[in-house]
C-alpha positions as CSV (number, residue, x, y, z in Angstrom):
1,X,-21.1,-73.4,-65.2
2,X,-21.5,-75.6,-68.5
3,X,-23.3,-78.6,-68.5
4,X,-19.7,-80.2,-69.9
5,X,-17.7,-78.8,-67.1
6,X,-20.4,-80.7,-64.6
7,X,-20.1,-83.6,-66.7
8,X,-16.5,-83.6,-66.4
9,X,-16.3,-82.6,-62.6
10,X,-19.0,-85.6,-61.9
11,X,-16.8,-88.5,-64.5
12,X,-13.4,-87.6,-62.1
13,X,-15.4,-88.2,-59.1
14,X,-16.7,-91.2,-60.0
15,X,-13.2,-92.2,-61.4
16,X,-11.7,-91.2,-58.1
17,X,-14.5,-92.7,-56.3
18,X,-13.8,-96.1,-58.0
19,X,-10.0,-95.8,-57.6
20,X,-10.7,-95.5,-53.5
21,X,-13.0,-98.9,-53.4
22,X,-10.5,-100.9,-55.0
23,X,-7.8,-99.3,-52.3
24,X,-9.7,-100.2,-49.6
25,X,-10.7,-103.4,-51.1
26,X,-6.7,-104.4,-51.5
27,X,-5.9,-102.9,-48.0
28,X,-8.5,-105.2,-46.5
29,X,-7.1,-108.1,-47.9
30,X,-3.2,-106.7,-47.2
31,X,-5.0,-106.6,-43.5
32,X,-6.5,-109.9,-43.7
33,X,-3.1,-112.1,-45.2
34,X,-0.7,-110.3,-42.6
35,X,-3.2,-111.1,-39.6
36,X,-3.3,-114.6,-40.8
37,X,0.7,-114.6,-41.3
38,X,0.9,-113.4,-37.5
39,X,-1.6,-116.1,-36.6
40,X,-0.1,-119.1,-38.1
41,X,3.6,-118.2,-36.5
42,X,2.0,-117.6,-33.0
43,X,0.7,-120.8,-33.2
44,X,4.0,-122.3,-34.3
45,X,5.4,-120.7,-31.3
46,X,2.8,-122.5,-29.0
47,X,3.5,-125.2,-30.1
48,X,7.3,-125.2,-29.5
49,X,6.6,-123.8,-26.3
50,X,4.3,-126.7,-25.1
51,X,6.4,-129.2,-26.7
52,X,9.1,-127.6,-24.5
53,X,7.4,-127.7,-21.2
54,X,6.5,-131.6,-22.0
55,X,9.9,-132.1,-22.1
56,X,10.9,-130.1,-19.0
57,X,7.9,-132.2,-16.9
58,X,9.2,-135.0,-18.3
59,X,13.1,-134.4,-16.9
60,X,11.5,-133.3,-14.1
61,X,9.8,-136.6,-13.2
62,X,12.8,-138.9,-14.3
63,X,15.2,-136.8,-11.5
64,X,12.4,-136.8,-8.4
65,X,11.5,-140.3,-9.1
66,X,15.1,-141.9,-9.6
67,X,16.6,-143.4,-6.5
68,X,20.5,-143.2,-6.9
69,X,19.7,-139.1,-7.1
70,X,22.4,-137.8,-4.9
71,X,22.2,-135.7,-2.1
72,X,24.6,-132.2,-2.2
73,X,25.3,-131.1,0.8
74,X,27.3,-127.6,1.7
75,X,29.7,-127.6,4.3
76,X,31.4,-123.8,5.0
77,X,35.1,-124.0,4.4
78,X,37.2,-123.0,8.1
79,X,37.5,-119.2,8.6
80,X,40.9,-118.0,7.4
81,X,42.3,-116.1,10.5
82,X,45.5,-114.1,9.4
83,X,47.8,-112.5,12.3
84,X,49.5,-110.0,11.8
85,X,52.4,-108.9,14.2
86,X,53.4,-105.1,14.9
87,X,56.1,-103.7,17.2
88,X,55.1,-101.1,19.6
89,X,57.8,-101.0,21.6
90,X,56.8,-102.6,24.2
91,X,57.6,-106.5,23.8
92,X,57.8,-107.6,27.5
93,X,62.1,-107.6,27.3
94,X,64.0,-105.0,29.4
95,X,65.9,-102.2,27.5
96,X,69.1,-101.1,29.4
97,X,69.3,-96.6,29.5
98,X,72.1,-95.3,28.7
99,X,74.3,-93.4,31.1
100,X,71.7,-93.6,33.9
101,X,72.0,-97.1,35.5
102,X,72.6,-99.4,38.5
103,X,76.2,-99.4,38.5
């Protein structure tokens, strides 16, 4: 090969070489931001969550320690008990037979 088609080969390397430091140094700090992003919102979320809770202990307390807290108490409604009549021909009267009786 020529010594100006070394030259050239070894110039786009280095070029391309260059080009892939400042890609990794911009994905770094792409990496870096969104990690931070994530960070600050999970702690926002924490924060909610705890202020929450507070507030549920809180209602808690107030309803075990008040005094007039009523008392509910369950009492089962009367079974429903539905009768229902049929005829089977046998309903304790006497049927008179035709032609064959105690004249």
């Amino acid at each position: 090969m020529k010594k100006i088609h070394l030259t050239l080969i070894a110039l786009l390397l280095a070029i391309a070489a260059v080009f892939a430091t400042v890609a990794l140094t911009r994905t770094s700090a792409l990496g870096t931001a969104s990690r931070r992003a994530a960070d600050a919102a999970y702690q926002a979320r924490v924060k909610q969550l705890n202020a929450y809770a507070a507030a549920l202990d809180r209602a808690a307390q107030r309803a075990t320690a008040s005094p007039s807290a009523q008392r509910i108490v369950y009492h089962r409604p009367p079974p429903i008990v539905v009768v229902k009549h049929t005829q089977r021909g046998d309903d304790g009267g006497s049927r008179e037979v035709e032609g064959g009786g105690d004249d």
